[in-house]
C-alpha positions, 0 to 999 in steps of 0.5 A: 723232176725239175725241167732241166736234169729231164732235158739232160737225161733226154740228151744222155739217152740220145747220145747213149742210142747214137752210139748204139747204132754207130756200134751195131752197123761197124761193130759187127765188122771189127777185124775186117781186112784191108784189101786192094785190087789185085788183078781181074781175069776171066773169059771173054766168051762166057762173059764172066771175070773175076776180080781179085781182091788182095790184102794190103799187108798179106798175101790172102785173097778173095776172088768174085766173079762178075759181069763184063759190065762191071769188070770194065767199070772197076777196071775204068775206076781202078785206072782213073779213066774218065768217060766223056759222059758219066757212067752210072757208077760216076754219077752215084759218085757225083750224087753222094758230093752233091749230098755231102755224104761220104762212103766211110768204106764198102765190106765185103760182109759174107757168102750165103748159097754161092752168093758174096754179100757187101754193105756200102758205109755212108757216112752222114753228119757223125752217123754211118748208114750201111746200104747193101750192094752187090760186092761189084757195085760197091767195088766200082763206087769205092774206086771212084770216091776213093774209100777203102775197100775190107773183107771179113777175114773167114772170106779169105783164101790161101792159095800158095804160089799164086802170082798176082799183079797190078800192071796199069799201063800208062795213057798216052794222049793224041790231042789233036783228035781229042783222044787218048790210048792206053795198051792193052793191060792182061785183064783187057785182053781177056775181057776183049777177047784181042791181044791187038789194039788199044783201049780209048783211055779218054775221050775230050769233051766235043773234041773231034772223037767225041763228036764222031761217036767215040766213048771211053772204054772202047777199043781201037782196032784199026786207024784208016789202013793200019791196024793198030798193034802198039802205041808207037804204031798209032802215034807215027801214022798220026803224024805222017797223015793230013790232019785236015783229012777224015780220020777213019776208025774201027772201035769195038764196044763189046762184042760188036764193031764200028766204023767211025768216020772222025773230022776236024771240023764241027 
């Protein structure tokens, strides 16, 4: 066989085995649903939530239950909310850019014994690698790389007269502390277990919070005297006060709460 045509054929074969494997790890998922992020409830005592997922252009649903770690990461990744240091699922981000590896999009792929099974499709120079993940972690990674999130249809459920809804609060920002607050949207709540105080939304980097302790993700209870309800209350007392003075806060950050003492000063 001259040398040629066996390069050829060589060529063809490699194509042929590429496809295959391109075909084996999304062909298998052919009829997947789009799907978005419906709401998160659940029950701050137990420890346990729910992430509801939606299809996009139907009204079928599939609800997984997951930790309060995670239910705050996808929450944080649902809102576009920036920590002041990167949290794990930022920094899986940031890996996969640095690597130029693209997630094509996570599967909701089946439920074996009680348990959701999920495939993470990386995407690299024309090949996709599916990686299996626990459904939250592949949720929380797919918010923050913007990839599309599917579910096999048989995972579906119908579940008439059920209301769901997305309420993402906006973010208002208290600049001159380096913070900034967010209202308690339904899923928070329940996650903390409070219908009071406001959520740290952000926190700038080596701005006066920062410095003091204060994390994305926590929760403002209280500034100095004021117990802090709603975002106009917080925003007045803001403005009536010295800022040259301490700023005192009560955050909580999970199940536990810190007295922070905030300055202007470095």
């Amino acid at each position: 066989m001259p040398k040629k045509t066996g390069f050829l054929i060589f060529g063809g074969v490699l194509v042929c085995l590429a496809a295959v494997l391109l075909y084996s790890t999304t062909g298998e998922q052919q009829g997947a649903v789009l799907m978005k992020i419906a709401t998160i409830r659940g029950n701050h005592e137990t420890a346990e939530m729910v992430v509801i997922l939606q299809e996009v252009e139907g009204s079928r649903i599939l609800p997984i239950s997951i930790g309060h770690d995670q239910a705050l990461a996808i929450h944080l990744g649902h809102q576009k909310v920036a920590a002041p240091r990167p949290l794990t699922h930022d920094l899986m981000a940031e890996i996969l850019a640095a690597a130029q590896l693209k997630v094509e999009r996570v599967v909701i792929t089946a439920l074996k014994e009680g348990t959701y099974y999920s495939e993470v499709l990386l995407q690299n120079k024309g090949k996709v690698h599916p990686l299996d993940a626990r459904p939250s972690d592949a949720i929380a990674l797919s918010l923050r790389v913007d990839a599309p999130i599917y579910v096999m249809p048989e995972l579906l459920q119908d579940v008439p007269g059920l209301t769901l809804f997305d309420d993402t609060a906006p973010i208002t920002e208290i600049a001159a502390w380096g913070f900034a607050v967010q209202t308690l949207t339904t899923e928070l709540s329940k996650y903390f277990g409070s219908t009071e105080g406001l959520l740290i939304a952000d926190v700038s980097e080596d701005g006066p919070c920062a410095r003091g302790g204060v994390l994305a993700g926590d929760l403002l209870v209280r500034v100095d005297d004021l117990a802090v309800k709603n975002v106009q209350s917080l925003v007045d007392h803001i403005a009536a006060r010295d800022s040259s003075q301490t700023l005192r806060l009560e955050i909580a950050r999970g199940r536990e709460h810190h007295n922070l003492m905030i300055t202007q000063t470095k």
